[in-house]
C-alpha positions in Angstrom: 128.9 133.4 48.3 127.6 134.5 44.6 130.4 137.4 44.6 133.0 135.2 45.0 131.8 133.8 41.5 133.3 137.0 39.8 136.7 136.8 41.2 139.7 134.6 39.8 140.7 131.4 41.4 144.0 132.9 43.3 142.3 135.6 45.1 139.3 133.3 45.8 141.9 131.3 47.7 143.7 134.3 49.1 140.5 135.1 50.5 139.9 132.2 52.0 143.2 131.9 53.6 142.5 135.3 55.0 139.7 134.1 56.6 141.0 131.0 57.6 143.9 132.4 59.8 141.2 135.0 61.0 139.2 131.9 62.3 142.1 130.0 63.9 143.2 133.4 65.8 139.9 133.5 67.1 140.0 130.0 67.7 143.0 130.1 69.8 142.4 133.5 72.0 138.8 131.5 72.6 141.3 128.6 74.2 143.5 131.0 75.9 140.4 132.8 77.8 139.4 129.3 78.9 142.4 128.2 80.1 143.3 131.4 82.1 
């Protein structure tokens, strides 16, 4: 997590949002597999 030190704040958060929605995706095609 050190190299996020040297970014600004706004692309430290569009980074995270990034890997938030890539986390829920999974998330949800995870749900999908079990429910089929």
């Amino acid at each position: 997590m050190d190299c996020f030190n040297t970014y600004p704040d706004e692309t430290k958060r569009k980074v995270q949002t990034s890997n938030n929605k890539r986390l829920l995706s999974t998330k949800n095609k995870v749900a999908e597999q079990k429910l089929s």
